[in-house]
DSSP file (Angstrom, degrees, kcal/mol; ACC not computed):
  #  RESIDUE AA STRUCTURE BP1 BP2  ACC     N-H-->O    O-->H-N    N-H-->O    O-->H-N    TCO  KAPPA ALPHA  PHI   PSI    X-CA   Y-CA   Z-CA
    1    1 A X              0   0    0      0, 0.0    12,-2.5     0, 0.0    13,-1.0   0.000 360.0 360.0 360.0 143.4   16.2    3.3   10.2
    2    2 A X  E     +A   12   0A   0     10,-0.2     2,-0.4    11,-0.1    10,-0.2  -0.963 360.0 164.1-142.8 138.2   12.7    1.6   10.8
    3    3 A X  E     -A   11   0A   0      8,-3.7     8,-1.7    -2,-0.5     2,-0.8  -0.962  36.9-106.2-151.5 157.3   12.3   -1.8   12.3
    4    4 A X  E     -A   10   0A   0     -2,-0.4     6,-0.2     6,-0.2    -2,-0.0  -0.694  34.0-151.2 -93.1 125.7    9.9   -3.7   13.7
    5    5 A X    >   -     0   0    0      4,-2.0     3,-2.4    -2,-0.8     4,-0.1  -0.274  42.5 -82.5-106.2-177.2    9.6   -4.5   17.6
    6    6 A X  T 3  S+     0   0    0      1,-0.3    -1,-0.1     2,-0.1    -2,-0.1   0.635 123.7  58.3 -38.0 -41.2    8.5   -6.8   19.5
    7    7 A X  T 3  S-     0   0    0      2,-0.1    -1,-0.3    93,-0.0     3,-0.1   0.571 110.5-111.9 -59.1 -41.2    4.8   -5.5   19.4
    8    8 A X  S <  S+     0   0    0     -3,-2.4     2,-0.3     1,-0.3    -2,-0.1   0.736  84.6 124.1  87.2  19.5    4.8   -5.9   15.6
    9    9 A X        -     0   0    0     -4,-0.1    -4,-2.0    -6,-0.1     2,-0.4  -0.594  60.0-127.3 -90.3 145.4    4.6   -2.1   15.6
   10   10 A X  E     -A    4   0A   0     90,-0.7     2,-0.2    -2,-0.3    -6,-0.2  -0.967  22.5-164.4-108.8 151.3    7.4   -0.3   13.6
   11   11 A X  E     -A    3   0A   0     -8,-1.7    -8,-3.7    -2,-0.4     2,-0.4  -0.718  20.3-134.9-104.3 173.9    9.7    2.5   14.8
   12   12 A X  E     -A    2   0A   0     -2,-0.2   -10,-0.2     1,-0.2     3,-0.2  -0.956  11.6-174.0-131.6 123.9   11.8    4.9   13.4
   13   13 A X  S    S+     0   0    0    -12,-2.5     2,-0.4     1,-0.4    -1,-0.2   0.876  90.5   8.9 -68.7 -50.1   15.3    5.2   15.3
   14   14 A X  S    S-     0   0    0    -13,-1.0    -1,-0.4    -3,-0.1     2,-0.1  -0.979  99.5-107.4-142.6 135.6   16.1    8.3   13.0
   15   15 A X        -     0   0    0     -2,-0.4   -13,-0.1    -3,-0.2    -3,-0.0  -0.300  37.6-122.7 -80.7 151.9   13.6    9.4   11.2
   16   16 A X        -     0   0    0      1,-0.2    -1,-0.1    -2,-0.1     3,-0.1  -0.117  39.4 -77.7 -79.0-173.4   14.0    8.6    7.2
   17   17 A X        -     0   0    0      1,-0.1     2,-0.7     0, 0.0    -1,-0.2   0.050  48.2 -96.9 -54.5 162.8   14.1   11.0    4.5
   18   18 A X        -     0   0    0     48,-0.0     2,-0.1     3,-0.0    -1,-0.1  -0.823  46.1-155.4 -91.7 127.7   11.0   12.7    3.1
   19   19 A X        -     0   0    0     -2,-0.7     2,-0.0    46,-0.4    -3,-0.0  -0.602  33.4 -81.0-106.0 168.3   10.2   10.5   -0.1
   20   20 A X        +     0   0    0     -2,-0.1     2,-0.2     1,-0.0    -1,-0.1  -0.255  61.0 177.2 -62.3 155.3    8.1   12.0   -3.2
   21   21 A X        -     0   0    0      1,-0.3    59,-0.1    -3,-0.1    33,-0.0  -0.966  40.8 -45.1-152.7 174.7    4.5   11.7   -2.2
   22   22 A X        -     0   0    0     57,-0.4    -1,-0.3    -2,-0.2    57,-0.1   0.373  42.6-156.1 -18.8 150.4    1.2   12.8   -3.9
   23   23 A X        -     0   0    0      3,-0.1    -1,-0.2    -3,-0.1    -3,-0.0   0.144  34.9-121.4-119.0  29.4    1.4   16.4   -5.4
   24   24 A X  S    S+     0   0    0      1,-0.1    -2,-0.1    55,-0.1    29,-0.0   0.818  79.5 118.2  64.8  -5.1   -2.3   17.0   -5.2
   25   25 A X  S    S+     0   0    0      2,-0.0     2,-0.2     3,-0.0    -1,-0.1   0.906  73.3  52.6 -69.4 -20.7   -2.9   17.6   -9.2
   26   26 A X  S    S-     0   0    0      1,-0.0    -3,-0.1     0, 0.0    26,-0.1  -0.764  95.1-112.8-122.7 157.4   -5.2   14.6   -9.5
   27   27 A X  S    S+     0   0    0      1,-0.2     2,-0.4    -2,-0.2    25,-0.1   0.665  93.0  20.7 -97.5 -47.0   -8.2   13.8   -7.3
   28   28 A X  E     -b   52   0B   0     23,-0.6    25,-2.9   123,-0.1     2,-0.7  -0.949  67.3-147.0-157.7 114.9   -7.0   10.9   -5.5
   29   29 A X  E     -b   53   0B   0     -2,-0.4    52,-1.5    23,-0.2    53,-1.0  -0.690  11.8-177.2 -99.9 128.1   -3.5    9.2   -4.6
   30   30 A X  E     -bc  54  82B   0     23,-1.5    25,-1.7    -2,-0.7     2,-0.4  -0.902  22.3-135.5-114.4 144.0   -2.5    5.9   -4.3
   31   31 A X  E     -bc  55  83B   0     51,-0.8    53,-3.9    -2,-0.6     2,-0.4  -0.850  20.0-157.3 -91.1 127.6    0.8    4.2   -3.3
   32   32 A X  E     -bc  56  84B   0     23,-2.2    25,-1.8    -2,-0.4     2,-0.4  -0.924  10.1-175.8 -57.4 108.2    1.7    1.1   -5.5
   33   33 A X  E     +bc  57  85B   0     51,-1.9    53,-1.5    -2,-0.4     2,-0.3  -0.691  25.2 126.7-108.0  93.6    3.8   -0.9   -3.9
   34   34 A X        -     0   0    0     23,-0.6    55,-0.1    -2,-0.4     6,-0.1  -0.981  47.7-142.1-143.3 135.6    5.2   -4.3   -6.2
   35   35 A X  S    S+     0   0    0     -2,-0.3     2,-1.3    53,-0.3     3,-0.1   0.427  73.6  98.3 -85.4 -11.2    8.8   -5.1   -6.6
   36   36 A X     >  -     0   0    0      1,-0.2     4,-3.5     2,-0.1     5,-0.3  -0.731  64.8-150.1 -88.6  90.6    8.4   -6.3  -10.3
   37   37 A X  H >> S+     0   0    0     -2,-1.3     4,-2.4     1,-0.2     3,-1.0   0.904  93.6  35.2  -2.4 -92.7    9.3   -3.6  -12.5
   38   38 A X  H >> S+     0   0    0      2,-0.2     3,-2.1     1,-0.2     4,-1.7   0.926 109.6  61.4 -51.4 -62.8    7.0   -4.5  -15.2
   39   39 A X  H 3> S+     0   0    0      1,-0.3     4,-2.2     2,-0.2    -1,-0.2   0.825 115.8  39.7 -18.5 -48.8    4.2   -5.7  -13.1
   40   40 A X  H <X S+     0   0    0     -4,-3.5     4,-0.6    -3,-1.0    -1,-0.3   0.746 104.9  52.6 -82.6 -19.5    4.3   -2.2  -11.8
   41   41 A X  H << S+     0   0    0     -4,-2.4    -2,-0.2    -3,-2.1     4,-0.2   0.334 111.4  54.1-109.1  -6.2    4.8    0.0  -14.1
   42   42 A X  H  < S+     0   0    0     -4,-1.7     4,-0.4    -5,-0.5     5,-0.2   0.837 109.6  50.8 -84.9 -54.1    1.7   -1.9  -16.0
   43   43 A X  H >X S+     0   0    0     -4,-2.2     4,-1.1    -5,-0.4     3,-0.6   0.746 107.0  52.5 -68.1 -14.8   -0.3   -1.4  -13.0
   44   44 A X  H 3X S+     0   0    0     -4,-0.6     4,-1.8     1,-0.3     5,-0.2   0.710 108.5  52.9 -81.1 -31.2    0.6    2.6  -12.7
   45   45 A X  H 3> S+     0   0    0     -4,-0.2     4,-0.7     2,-0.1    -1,-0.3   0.523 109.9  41.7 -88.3   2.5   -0.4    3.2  -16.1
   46   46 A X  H <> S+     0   0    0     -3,-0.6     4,-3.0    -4,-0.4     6,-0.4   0.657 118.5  48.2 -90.6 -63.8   -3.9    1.7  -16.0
   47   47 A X  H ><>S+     0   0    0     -4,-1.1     3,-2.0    -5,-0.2     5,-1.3   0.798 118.7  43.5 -27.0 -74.8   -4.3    3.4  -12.4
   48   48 A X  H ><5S+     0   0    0     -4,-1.8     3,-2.9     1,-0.3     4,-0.3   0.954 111.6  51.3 -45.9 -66.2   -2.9    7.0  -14.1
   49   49 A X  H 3<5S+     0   0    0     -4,-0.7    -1,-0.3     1,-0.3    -2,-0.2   0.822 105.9  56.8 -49.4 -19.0   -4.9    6.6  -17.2
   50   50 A X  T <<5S-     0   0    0     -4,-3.0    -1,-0.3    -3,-2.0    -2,-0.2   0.279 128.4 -96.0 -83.0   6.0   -7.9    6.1  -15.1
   51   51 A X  T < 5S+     0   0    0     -3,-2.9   -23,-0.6     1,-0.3    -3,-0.2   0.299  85.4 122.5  90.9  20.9   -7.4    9.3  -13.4
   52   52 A X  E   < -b   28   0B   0     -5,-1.3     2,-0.4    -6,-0.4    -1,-0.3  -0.523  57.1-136.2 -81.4 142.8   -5.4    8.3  -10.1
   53   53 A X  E     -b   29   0B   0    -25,-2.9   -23,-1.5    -2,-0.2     2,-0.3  -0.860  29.4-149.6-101.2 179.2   -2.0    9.9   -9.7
   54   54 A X  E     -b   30   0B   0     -2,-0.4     2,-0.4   -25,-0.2   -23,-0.2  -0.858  18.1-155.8-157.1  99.8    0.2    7.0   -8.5
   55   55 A X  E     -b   31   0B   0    -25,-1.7   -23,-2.2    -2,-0.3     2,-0.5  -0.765  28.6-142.8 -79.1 119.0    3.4    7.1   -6.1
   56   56 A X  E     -b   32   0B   0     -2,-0.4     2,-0.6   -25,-0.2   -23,-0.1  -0.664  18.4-173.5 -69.0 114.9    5.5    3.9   -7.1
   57   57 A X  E     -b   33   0B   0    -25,-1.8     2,-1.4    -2,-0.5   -23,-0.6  -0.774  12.6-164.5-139.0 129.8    7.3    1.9   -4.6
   58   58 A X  S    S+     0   0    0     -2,-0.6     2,-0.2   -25,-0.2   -23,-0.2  -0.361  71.6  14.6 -89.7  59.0    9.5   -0.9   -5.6
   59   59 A X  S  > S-     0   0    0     -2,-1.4     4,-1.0     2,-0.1    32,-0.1  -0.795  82.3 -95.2 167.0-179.7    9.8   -2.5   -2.3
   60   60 A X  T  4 S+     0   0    0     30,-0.9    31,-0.1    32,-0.3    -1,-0.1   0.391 115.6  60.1 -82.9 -12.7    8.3   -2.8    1.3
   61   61 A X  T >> S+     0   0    0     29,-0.2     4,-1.5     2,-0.1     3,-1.4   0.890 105.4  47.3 -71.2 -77.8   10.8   -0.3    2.7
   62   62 A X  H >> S+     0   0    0      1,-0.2     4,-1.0     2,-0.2     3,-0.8   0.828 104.7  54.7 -40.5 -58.3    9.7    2.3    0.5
   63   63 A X  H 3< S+     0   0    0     -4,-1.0    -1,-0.2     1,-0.3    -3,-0.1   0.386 113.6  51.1 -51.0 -20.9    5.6    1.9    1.0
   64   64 A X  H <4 S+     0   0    0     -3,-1.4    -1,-0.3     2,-0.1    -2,-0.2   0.697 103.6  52.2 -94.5 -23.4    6.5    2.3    4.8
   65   65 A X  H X< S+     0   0    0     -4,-1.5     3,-0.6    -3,-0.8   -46,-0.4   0.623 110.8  49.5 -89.0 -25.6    8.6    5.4    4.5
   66   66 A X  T 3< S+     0   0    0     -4,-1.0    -1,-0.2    -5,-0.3     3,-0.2   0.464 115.7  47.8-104.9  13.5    5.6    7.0    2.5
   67   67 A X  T >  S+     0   0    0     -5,-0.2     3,-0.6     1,-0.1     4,-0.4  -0.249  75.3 104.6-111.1  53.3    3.4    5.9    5.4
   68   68 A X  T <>  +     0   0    0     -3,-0.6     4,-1.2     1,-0.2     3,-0.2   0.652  67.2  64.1 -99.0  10.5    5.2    7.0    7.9
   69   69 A X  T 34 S+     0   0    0     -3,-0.2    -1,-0.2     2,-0.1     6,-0.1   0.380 108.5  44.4 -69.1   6.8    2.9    9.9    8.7
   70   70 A X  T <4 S+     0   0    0     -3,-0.6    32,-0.3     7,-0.1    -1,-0.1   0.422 113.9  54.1-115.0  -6.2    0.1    7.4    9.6
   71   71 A X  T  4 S+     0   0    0     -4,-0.4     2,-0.2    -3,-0.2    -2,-0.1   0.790 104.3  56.9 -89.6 -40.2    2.7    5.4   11.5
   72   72 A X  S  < S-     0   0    0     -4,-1.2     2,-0.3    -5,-0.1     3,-0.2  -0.477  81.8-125.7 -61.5 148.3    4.0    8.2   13.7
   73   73 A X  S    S+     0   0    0     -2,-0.2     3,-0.1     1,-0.1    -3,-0.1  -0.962  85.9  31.0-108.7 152.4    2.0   10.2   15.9
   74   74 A X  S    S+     0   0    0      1,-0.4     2,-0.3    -2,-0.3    -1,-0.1   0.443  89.2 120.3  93.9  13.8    1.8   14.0   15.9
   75   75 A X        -     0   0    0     -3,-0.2    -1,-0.4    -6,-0.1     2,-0.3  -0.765  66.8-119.1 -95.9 159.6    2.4   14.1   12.3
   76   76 A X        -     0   0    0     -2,-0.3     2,-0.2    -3,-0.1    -6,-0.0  -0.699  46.0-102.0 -79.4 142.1   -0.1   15.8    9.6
   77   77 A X        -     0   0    0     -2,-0.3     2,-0.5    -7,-0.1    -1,-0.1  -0.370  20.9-131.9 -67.1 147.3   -1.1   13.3    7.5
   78   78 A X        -     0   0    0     -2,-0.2    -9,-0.0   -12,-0.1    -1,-0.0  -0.822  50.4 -89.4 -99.8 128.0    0.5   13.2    3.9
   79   79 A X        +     0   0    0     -2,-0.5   -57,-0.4   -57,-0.1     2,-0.1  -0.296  62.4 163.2 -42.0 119.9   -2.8   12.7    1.2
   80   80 A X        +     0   0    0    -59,-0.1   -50,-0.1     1,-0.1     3,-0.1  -0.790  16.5 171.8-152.7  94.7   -3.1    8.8    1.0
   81   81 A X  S    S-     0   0    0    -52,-1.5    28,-0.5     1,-0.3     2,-0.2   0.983  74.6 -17.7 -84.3 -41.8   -6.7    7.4   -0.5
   82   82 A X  E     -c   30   0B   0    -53,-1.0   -51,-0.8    26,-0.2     2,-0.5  -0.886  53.8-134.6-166.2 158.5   -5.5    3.9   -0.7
   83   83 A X  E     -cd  31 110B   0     26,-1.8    28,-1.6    25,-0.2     2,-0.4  -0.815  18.2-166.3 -94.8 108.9   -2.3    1.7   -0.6
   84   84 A X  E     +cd  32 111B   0    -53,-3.9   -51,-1.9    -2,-0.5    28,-0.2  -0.947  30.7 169.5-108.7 138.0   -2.5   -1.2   -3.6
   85   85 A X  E     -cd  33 112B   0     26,-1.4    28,-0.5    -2,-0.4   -51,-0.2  -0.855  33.5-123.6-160.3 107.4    0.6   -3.4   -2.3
   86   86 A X  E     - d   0 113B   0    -53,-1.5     8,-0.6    26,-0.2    28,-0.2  -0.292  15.8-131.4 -71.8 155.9    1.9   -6.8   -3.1
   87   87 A X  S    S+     0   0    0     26,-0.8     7,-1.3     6,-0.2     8,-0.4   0.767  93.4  45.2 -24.8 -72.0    2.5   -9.8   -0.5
   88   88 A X  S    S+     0   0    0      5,-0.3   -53,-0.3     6,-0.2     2,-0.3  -0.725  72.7 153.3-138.4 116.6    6.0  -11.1   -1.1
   89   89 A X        -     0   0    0     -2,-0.3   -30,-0.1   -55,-0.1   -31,-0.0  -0.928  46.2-114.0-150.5 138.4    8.2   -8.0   -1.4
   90   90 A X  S    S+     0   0    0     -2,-0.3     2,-2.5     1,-0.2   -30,-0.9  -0.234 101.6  29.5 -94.5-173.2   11.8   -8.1   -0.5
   91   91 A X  S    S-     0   0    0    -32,-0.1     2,-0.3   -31,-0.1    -1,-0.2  -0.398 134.5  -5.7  85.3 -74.5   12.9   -6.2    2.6
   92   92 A X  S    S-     0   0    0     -2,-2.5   -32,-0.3    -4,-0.0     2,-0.2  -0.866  77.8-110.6-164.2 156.9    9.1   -6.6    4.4
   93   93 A X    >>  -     0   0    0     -2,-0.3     4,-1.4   -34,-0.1     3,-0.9  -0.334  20.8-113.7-108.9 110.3    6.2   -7.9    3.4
   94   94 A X  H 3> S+     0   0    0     -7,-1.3     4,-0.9    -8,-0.6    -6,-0.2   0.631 120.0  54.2  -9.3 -30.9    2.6   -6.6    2.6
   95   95 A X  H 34 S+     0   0    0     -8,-0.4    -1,-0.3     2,-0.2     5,-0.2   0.710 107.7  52.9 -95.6 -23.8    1.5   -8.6    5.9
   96   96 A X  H <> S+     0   0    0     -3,-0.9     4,-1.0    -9,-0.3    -2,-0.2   0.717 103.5  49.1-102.4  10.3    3.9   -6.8    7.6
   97   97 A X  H >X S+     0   0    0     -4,-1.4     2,-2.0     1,-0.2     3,-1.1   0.717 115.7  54.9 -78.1 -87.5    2.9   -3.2    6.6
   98   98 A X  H 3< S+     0   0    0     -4,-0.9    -2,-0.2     1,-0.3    -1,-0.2   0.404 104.5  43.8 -34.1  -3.0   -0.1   -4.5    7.6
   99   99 A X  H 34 S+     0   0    0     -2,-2.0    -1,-0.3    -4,-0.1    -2,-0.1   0.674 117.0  49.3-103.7 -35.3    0.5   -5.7   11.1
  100  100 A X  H << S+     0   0    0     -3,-1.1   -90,-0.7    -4,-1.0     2,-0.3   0.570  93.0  84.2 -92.5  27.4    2.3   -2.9   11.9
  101  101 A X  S  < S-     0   0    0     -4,-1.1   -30,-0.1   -92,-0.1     6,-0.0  -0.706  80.5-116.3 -85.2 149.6    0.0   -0.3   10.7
  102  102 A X        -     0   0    0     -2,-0.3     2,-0.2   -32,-0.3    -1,-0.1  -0.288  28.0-148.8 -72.1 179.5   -2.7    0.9   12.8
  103  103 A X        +     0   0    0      2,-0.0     2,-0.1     6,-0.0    26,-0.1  -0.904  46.0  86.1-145.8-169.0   -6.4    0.3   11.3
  104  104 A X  S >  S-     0   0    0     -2,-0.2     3,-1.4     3,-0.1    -2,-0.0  -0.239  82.6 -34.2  94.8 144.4   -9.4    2.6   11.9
  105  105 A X  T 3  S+     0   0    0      1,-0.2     3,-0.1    -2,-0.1    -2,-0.0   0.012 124.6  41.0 -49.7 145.4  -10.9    5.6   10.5
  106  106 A X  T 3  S+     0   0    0      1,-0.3     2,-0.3     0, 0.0    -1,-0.2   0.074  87.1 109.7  96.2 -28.7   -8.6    7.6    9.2
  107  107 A X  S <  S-     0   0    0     -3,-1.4    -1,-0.3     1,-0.0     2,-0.2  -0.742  76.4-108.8 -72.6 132.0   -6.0    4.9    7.5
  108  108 A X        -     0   0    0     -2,-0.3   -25,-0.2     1,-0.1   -26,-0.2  -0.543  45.2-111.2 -46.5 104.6   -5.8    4.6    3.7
  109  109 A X        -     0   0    0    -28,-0.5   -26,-1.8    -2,-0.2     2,-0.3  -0.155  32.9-134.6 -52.5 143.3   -7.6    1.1    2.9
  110  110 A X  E     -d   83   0B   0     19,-0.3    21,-2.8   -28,-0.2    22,-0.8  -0.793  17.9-167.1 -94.0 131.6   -5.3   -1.6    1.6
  111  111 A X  E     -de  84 132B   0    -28,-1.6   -26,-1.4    -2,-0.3    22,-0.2  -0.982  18.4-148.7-129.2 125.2   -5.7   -4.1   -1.5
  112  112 A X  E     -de  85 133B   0     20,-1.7    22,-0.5    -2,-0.4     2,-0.3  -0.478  12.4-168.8 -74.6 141.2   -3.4   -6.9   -1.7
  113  113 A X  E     +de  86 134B   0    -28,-0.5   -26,-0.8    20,-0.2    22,-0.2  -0.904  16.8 158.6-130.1 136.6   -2.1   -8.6   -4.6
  114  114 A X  E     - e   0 135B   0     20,-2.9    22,-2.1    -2,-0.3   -28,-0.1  -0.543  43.1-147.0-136.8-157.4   -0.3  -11.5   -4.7
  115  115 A X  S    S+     0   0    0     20,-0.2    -1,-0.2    -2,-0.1    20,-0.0   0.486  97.9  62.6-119.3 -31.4    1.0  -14.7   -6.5
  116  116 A X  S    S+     0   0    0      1,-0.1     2,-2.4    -3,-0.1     5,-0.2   0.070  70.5 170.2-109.2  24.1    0.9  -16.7   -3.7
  117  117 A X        +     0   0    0     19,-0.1    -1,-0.1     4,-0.1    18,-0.1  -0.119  11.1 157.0  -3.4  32.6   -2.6  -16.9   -2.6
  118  118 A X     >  -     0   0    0     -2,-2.4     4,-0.9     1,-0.1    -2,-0.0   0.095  53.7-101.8 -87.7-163.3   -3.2  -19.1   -0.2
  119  119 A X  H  > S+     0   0    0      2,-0.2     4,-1.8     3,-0.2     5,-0.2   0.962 118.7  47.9 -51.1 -71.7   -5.8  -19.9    2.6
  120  120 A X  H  > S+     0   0    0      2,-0.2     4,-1.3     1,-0.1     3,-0.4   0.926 111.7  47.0 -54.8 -49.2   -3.7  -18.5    5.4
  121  121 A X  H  > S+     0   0    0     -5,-0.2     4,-2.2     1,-0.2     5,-0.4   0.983 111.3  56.5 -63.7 -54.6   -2.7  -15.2    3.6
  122  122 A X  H  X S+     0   0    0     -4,-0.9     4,-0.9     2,-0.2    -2,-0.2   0.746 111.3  38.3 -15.4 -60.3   -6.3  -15.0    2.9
  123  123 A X  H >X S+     0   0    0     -4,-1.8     3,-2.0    -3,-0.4     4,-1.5   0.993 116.1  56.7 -71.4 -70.0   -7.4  -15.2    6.7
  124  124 A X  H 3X S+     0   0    0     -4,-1.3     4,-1.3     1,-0.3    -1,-0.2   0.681 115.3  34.6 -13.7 -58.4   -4.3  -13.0    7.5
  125  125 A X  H 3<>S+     0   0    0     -4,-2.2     5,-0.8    -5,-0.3    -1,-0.3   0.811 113.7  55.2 -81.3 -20.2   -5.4  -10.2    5.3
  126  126 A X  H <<5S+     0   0    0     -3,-2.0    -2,-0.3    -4,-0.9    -1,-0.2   0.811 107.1  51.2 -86.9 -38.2   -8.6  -10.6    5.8
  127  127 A X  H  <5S+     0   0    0     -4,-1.5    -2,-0.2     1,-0.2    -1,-0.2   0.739 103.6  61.6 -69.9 -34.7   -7.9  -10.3    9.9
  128  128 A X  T  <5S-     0   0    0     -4,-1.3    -1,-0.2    -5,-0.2    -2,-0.2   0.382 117.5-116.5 -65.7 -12.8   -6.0   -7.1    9.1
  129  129 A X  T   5 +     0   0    0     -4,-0.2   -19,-0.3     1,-0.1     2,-0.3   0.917  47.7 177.6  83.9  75.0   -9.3   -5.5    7.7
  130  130 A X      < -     0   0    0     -5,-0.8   -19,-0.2    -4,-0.1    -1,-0.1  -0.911  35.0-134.3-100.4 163.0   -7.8   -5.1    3.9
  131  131 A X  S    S-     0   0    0    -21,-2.8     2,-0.3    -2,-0.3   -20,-0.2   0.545  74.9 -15.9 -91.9   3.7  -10.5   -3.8    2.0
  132  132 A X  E     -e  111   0B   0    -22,-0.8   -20,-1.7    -7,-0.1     2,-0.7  -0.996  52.1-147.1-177.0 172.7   -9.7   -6.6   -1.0
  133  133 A X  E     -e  112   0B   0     -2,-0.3     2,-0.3   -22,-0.2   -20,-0.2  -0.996   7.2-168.3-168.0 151.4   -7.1   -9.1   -2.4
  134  134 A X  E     -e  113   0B   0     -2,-0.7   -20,-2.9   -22,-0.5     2,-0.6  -0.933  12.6-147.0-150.4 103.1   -6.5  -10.1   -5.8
  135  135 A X  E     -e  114   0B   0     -2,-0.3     2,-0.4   -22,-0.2   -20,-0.2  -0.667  37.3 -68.3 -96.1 154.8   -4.4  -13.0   -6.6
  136  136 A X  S    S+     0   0    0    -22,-2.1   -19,-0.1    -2,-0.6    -1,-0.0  -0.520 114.6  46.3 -87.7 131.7   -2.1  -13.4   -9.7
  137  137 A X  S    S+     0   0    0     -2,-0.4     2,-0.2     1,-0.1    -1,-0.1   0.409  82.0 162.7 -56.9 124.7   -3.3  -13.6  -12.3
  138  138 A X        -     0   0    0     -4,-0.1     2,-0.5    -2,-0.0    -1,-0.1  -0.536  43.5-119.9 -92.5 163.1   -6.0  -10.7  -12.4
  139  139 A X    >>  -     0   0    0     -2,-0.2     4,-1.8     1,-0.1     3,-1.7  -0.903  22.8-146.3 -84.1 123.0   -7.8   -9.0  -14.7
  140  140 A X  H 3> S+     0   0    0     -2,-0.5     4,-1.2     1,-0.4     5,-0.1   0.709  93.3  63.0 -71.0   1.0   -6.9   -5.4  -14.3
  141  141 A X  H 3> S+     0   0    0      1,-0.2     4,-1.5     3,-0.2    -1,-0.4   0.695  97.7  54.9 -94.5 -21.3  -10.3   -4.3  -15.1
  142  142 A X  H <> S+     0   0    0     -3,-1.7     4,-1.0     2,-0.2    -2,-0.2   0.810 103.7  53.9 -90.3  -7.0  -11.4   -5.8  -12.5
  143  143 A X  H  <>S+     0   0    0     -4,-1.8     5,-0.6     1,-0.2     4,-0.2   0.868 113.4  50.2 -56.5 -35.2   -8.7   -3.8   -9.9
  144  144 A X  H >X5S+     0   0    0     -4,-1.2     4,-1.6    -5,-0.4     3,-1.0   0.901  97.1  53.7 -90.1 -27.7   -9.9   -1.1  -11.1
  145  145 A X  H 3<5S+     0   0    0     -4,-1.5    -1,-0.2     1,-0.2    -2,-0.2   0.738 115.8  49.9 -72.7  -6.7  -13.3   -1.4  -10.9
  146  146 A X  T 3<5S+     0   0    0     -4,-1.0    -1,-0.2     2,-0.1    -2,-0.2   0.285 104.4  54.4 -78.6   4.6  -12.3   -2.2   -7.1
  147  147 A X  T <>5S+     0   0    0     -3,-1.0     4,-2.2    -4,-0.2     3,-0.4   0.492 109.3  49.9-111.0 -56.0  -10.2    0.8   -6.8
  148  148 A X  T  <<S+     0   0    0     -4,-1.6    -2,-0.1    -5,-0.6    -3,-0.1   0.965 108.9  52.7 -62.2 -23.6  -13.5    3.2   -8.1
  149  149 A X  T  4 S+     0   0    0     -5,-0.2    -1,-0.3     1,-0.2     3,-0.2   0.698 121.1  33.3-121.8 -18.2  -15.9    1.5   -5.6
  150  150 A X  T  4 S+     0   0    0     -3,-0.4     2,-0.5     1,-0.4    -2,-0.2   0.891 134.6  17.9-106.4 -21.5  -13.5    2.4   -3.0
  151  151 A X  S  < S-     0   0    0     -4,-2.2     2,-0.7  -123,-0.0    -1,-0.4  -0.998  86.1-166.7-111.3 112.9  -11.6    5.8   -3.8
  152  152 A X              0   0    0     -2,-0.5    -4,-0.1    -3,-0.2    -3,-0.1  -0.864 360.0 360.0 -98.8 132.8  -14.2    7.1   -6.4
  153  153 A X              0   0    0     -2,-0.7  -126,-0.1  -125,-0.1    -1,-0.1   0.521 360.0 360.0 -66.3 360.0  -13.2   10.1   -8.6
């Protein structure tokens, strides 16, 4: 069970299950995170056909249970090149992976996408160090040409 404390940190009462993560066949893995089926599954084929492999997670839950080796300490890190992860997710949030993650070298950069674009998630993400935000509607050629200039193949 993983919850968030007071601190805005998460813990793990009991540590979850081991979820799929990267298998190493392709150069460079990224976690999806978006709770719209199609939305995702659009973005996971552009990513894959562009040479990424690509761990899906359909929720905010999920996208924390395959970072919990950066969330924990003493763990080896699980291969993570960068997390692309929408806002508004149900369970928790895109800002709240992001508060409770740590930041610093060694953390997977984060790119946001959202519908709901406003100033204050702007500052918000922008205060959490993401390396980029993209509000809906995008052009997906242009994610990806953010995705190469920060994990390049």
């Amino acid at each position: 069970m993983v919850y968030v404390d007071d601190s805005q940190r998460f813990t793990f009462q009991k540590r979850p299950p081991a979820t799929a993560l990267c298998t190493g066949k392709k150069q460079a893995c990224i976690l999806l995170a978006e709770d719209d089926y199609e939305m995702r599954s659009m973005l996971a084929l552009s990513l894959f056909k562009d040479g990424y492999e690509v761990v899906e997670c359909p929720d905010g839950w999920s996208l924390l249970e395959n970072l919990e080796s950066y969330i924990l300490t003493g763990l080896e890190h699980k291969k993570v090149d960068l997390v692309i992860s929408d806002i508004r997710m149900p369970g928790i949030t895109g800002i709240e992976i992001l508060r409770g993650l740590p930041q610093g070298e060694g953390y997977p950069p984060i790119i946001l996408i959202t519908a709901f674009g406003d100033e204050k998630i702007h500052r918000q993400a922008k205060q959490f160090g993401v390396a980029a935000m993209f509000d809906k509607p995008f052009e997906i050629e242009q994610l990806l040409t953010k995705v190469r200039e920060i994990v390049p193949l």
